[in-house]
C-alpha positions in Angstrom: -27.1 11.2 18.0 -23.4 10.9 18.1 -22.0 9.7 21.2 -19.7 11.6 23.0 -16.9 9.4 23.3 -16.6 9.2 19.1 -16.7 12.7 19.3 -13.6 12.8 22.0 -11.7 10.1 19.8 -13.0 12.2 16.5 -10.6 14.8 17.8 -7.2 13.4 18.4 -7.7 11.7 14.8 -4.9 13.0 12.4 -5.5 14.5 9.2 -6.6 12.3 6.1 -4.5 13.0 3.1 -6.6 13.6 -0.3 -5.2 12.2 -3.4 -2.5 13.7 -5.5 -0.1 12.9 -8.1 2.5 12.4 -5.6 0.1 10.0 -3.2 -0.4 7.6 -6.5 3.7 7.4 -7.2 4.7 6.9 -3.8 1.8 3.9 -4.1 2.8 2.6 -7.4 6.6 3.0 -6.5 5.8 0.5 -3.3 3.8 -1.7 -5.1 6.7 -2.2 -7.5 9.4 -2.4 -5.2 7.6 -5.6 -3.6 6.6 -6.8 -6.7 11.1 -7.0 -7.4 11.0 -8.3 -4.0 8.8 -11.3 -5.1 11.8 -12.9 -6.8 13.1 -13.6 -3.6 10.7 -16.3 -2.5 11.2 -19.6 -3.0 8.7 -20.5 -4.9 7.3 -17.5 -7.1 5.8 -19.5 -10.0 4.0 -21.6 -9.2 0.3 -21.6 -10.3 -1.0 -20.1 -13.3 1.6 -17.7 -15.1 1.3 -14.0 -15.7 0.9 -13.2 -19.6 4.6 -11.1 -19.6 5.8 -11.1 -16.1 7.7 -14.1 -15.1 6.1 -14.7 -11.9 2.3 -16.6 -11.4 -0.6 -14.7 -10.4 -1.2 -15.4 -6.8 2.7 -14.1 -6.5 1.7 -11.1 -8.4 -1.5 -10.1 -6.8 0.0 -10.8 -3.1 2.7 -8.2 -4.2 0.4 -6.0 -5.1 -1.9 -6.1 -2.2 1.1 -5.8 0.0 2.7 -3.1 -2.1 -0.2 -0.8 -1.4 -0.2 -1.7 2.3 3.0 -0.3 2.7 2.6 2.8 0.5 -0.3 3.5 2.6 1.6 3.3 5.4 4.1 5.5 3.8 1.5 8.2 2.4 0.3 8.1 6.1 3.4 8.3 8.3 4.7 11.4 5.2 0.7 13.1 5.9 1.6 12.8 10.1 5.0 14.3 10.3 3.8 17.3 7.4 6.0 16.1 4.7 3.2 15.5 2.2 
């Protein structure tokens, strides 16, 4: 049984977006904006090298990870206000 107190927070939840085209650009573009970003640090290669990118993996999968938390953050804060 559900309790009633999920079903008061179920309520005031906002609406999920489903994935689209545009949801999977506005991801990728974020991912690669941090990824340019990534030069900035002092240190971005060291540890093992990425095949053709010049930075080392840990820098490359850290810019990844983070690029999607933002785009997430962007596909949800465009899904809240109705842009998207």
């Amino acid at each position: 049984m559900i309790s009633s107190i999920l079903l008061a927070a179920a309520a005031s939840v906002p609406a999920t977006p489903v994935w689209s085209p545009t949801v999977g650009i506005i991801i990728s573009a974020s991912s690669l904006v941090v990824l340019l970003l990534s030069f900035a640090i002092k240190y971005p290669k060291v540890g093992p090298q990425m095949p053709l990118l010049p930075v080392s993996i840990p820098t490359f999968i850290g810019a990844m990870a983070f690029g999607h938390v933002i785009g997430i953050g962007i596909v949800l804060g465009l899904t809240n206000i109705g842009r998207l």
